[in-house]
VEXDREN-2710 file (C-alpha; in Angstrom, 1 decimal):
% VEXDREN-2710
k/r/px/py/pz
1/UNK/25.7/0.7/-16.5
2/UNK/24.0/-2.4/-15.1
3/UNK/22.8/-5.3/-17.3
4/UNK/18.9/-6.2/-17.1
5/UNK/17.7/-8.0/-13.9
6/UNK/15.7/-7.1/-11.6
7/UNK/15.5/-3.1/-12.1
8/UNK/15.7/-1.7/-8.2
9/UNK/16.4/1.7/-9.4
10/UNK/13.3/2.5/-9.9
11/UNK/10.0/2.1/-8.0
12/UNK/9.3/-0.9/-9.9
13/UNK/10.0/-4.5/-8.6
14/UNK/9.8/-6.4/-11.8
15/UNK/10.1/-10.0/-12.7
16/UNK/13.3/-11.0/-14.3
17/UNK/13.9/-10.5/-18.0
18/UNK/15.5/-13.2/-19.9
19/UNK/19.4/-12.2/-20.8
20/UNK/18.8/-12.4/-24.9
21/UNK/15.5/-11.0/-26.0
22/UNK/14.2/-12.5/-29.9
23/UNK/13.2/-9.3/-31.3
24/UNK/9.2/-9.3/-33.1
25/UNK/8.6/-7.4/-36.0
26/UNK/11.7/-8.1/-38.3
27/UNK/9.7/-9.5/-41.0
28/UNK/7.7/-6.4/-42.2
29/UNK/9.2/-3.0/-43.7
30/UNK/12.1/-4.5/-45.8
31/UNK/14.2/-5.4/-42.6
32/UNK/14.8/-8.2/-43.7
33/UNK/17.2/-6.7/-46.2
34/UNK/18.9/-4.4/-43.6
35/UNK/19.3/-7.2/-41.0
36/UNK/21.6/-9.1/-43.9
37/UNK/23.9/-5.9/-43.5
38/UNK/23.7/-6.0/-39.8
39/UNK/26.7/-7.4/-37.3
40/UNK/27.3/-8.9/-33.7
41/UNK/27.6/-6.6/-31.0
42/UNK/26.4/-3.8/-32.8
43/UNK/24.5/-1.4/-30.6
44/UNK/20.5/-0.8/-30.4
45/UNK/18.3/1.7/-29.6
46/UNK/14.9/1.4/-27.8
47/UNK/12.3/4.2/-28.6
48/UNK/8.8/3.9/-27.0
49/UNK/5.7/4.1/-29.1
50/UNK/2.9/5.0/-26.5
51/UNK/0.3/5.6/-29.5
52/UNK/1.0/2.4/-31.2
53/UNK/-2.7/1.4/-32.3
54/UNK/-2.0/-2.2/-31.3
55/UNK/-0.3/-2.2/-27.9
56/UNK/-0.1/1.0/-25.5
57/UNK/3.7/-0.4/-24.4
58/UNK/5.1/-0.6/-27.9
59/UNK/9.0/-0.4/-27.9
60/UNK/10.6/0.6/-31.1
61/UNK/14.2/-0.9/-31.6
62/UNK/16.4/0.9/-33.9
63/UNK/20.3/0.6/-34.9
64/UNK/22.3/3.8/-36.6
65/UNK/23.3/3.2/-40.3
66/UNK/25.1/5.3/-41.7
67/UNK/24.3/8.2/-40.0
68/UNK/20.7/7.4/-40.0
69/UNK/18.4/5.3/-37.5
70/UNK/16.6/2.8/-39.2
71/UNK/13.9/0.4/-37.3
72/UNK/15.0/-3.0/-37.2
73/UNK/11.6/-4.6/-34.9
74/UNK/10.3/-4.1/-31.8
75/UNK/10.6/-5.3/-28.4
76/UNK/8.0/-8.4/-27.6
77/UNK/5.0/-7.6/-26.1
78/UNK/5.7/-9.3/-23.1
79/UNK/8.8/-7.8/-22.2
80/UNK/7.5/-4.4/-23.2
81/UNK/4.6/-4.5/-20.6
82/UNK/7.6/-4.6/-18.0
83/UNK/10.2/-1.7/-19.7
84/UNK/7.5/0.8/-21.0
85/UNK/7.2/2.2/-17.6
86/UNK/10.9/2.1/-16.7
87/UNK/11.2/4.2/-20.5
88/UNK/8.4/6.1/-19.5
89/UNK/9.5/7.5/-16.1
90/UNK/13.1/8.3/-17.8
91/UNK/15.2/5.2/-17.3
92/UNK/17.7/4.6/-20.7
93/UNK/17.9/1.7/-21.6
94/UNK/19.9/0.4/-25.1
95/UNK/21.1/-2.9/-26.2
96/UNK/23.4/-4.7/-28.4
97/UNK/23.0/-7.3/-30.9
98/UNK/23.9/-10.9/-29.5
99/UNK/23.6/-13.5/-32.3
100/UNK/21.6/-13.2/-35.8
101/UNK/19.8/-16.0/-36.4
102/UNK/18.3/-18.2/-39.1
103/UNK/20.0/-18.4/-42.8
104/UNK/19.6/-18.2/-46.5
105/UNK/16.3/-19.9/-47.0
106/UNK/14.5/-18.7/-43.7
107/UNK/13.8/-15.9/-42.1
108/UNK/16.0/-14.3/-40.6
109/UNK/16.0/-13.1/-36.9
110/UNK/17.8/-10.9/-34.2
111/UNK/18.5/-11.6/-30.2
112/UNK/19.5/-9.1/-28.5
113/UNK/21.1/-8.1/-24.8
114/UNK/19.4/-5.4/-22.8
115/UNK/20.9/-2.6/-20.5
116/UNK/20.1/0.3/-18.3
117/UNK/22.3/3.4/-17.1
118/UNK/22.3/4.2/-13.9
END
């Protein structure tokens, strides 16, 4: 296991990822409610979406609760452009949760770290 950088695994030579990712998408769907019941360091899962209507490199992020995977956002368009191909040609990649942000009268939101297996 190798924490994000610059992948050289792959045939790729990508740009550098930043180390905590703000994850889009946690406003809609009720997620709201299920990032309340979330914690630190819990783990993530990345599931492409190649026929998203809005974005060909769509990255769905889920976390398992009990014994279910629920979505929790999506990985920013930016930074999907760059891991949808890695995904696509088989690379794993996961994640954990690094801080929850925001509080009782805002919106709440989730960064998160990124990792590959060799």
């Amino acid at each position: 296991m190798t924490q994000l950088g610059n992948v050289i695994d792959t045939n790729y030579d990508f740009t550098q990822l930043p180390e905590l990712i703000h994850l889009a998408g946690v406003s809609f769907e009720n997620r709201q409610e299920l990032i309340k019941n979330l914690k630190e360091e819990i783990e993530i899962k990345l599931i492409r979406d190649p026929k998203n209507p809005y974005d060909k490199n769509a990255i769905k992020v889920y976390v398992k609760q009990n014994k279910e995977e629920i979505q929790i956002g999506w990985i920013p368009k930016e930074i999907s452009q760059i891991l949808a191909a890695e995904i696509d040609a088989g690379i794993k990649w996961y994640g954990k949760i690094k801080k929850i942000i925001g509080g009782e009268m805002q919106t709440k939101g989730l960064l998160v770290n990124l990792y590959y297996v060799k």
